[in-house]
Steps between C-alpha positions, in 0.01 A plus 500: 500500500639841411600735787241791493501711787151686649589873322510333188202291528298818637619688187326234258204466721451894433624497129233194428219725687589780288451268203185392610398892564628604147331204355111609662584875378605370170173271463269839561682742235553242269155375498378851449716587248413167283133559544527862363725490205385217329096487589573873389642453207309276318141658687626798286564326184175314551283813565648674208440168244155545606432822530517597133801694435510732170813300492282144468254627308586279212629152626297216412349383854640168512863705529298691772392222682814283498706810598246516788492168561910502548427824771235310659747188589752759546344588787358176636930375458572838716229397750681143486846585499382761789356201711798275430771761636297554805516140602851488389570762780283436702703094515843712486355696797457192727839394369664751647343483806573135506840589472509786719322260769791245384745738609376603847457138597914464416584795661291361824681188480836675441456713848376169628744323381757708697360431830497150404759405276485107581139465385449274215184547418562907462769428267363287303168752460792764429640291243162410330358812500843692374497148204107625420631875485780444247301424184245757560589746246397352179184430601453883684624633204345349202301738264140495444499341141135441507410815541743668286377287204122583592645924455657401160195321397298809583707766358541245189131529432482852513796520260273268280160718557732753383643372189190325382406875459797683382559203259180522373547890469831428321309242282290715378732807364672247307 
C-alpha cells in the first residue's frame, strides 16, 4: 500500500468535492444553454417556413414541408440531446460525490490508522479503498458522446431545413 499521509488525503477529499460542486453548477448552465440555442434555433426556422416569408413565396410546398419537417425533429433531437446531457450529469454528479465520499472514508482511516497502526483490518480497507480510487479517472472523465451526437443530429437537420430551401432557390435561377 502506498504511503499517503492525512494532508494529502484531506486535499483530494476537498479537490473531489469541488468536482462534484463544479459538476452540479455545470449540469444547470449547461442544460439551459442546450435548451435555448437549439429549441431556438430551429423554433425560428420553423416559424419562419410557416409563416409565409416574401422570401418562400414561391417554393413548391413539399420543399416547405420537408424543410419543416427537418426543424420540427430538429427540435424534438434538441429536446433529446437536452434530456440525455442532463442524466449524463446528473450520473457524473453522483460520481463525484462517490468519489469525494471515497476520499473522506481514506482520509478517516488514514488518521485512524495512525492511532492504530497494527490494525489489519484498517489497512486492508486503506488498501482497498486507495486500489478502487486509482482507476477512477477514465470513468469520471469520459465525455458525453450520446449527447453530443443527439446536438449534431439537431443542428444537422436544421442545416438540411436550410439547404432544402436555398438549394431549391439556387435550383431555380439556374
Amino acid at each position: 500500500m502506498p504511503d499517503v499521509d492525512v494532508t494529502l488525503a484531506a486535499r483530494m477529499r476537498d479537490d473531489a468535492w469541488q468536482m462534484a460542486i463544479h459538476e452540479r453548477a455545470q449540469r444547470d448552465q449547461v442544460t439551459q444553454r442546450i435548451r435555448f440555442g437549439l429549441v431556438v434555433l430551429n423554433g425560428a426556422s420553423l416559424a419562419t417556413v410557416l409563416g409565409a416569408s416574401s422570401l418562400l413565396d414561391n417554393l413548391p410546398d413539399t420543399i416547405l414541408a420537408f424543410s419543416a419537417s427537418s426543424f420540427a425533429l430538429g427540435i424534438a433531437a434538441a429536446g433529446w440531446a437536452l434530456e440525455s446531457h442532463q442524466n449524463y450529469l446528473i450520473a457524473s454528479a453522483g460520481r463525484w460525490s462517490a468519489n469525494a465520499m471515497k476520499r473522506e472514508r481514506l482520509r478517516a482511516l488514514i488518521e485512524f490508522s495512525h492511532v492504530n497502526a497494527n490494525d489489519e483490518k484498517t489497512l486492508a480497507a486503506i488498501e482497498k479503498l486507495f486500489n478502487e480510487m486509482t482507476g477512477e479517472p477514465e470513468v469520471l472523465f469520459q465525455p458525453d458522446t450520446a449527447s453530443i451526437w443527439k446536438q449534431y443530429t439537431s443542428r444537422g437537420l436544421w442545416v438540411v431545413g436550410m439547404l432544402s430551401i436555398v438549394g431549391y432557390k439556387i435550383w431555380s435561377l439556374i
